[in-house]
N, C-alpha and C positions, 0 to 999 in steps of 0.2 A: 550570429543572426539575431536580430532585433525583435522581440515579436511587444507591441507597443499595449495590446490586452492584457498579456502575462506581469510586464511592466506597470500598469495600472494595481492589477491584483497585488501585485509584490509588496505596492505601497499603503495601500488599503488594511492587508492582513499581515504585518511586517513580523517574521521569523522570530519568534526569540531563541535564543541560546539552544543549540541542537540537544535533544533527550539523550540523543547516545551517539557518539562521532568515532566510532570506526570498525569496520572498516568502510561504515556508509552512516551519512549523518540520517539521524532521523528526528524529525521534530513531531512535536503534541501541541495541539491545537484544540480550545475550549470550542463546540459545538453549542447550539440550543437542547439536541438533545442526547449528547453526549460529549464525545472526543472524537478529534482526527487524526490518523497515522499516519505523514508525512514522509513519504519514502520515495522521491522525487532521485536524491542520489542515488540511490541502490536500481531504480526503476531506468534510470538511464546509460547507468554501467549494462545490464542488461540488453538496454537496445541497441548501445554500442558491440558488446560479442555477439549479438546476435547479425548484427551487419555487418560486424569483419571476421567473423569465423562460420557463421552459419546461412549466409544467404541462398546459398544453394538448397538449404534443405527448407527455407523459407517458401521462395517459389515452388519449391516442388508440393507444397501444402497447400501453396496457395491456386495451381493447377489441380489437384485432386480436388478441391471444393466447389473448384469453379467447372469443373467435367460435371455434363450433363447425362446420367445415368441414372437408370434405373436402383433402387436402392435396393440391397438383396443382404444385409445384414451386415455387411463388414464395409468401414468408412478405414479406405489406409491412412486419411490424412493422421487420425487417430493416431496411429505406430509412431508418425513421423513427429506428431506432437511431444508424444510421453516419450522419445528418444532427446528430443530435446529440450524438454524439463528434466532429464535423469542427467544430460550432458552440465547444463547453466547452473543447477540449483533451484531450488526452491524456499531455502531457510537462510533469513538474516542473522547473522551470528553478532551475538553479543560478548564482550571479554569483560572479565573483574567485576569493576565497579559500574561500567553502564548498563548492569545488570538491576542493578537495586534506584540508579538514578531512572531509569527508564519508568520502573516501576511507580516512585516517586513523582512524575511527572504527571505517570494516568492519574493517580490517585488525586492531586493537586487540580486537574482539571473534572472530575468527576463531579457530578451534577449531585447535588447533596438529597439524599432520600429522607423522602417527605410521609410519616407515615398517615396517610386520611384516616384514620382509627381516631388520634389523637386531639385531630381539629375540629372532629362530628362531637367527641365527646366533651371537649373545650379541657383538654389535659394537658398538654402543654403548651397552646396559646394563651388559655385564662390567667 
């Protein structure tokens, strides 16, 4: 499926070399005011098991939220949530070296600290 917005942004803000490529790429993106966490593969692997293994417990969440009830302390959809974040995961796994590359990456886009002590006093500007 073509979606021709996504397309524009892809060209706009074009990927460089993913931070860490397995078993989900992830890329790092310079911000104005900081970094971005690009997790676009991982986020999609995701909505994939969650469509071919767990649809059933989808709508059943999504019937419990949408039943109009009195609220009396206990939300099931709740149960049905944290069964299936305990099912999918929750932690992207990193192996070896895209441990220290990943790292590398934040650090390389990280917005350099500026200390105002230094410019009030003309210490290392001057």
């Amino acid at each position: 499926m073509h979606n021709p917005i996504r397309a524009l942004v892809a060209r706009l803000f074009r990927r460089s070399a993913p931070a860490a490529s397995g078993p989900y790429r992830l890329y790092v993106r310079r911000t104005p005011g900081g970094a971005v966490l690009d997790i676009e593969h991982y986020l999609t692997a995701v909505i994939e098991i969650l469509a071919d293994e767990y649809l059933d417990g989808l709508l059943e969440i999504a019937d419990d939220r949408g039943s109009a009830r009195p609220y009396d302390g206990h939300a099931p959809e709740r149960l049905l949530v944290e069964r299936l974040v305990e099912a999918i995961g929750y932690e992207l796994p990193l192996y070896g070296s895209e441990v220290a590359a990943l790292a590398d990456r934040l650090r390389a886009v990280a917005p350099v600290a500026r200390i105002p002590q230094q410019r009030a006093e003309g210490g290392a500007a001057a």
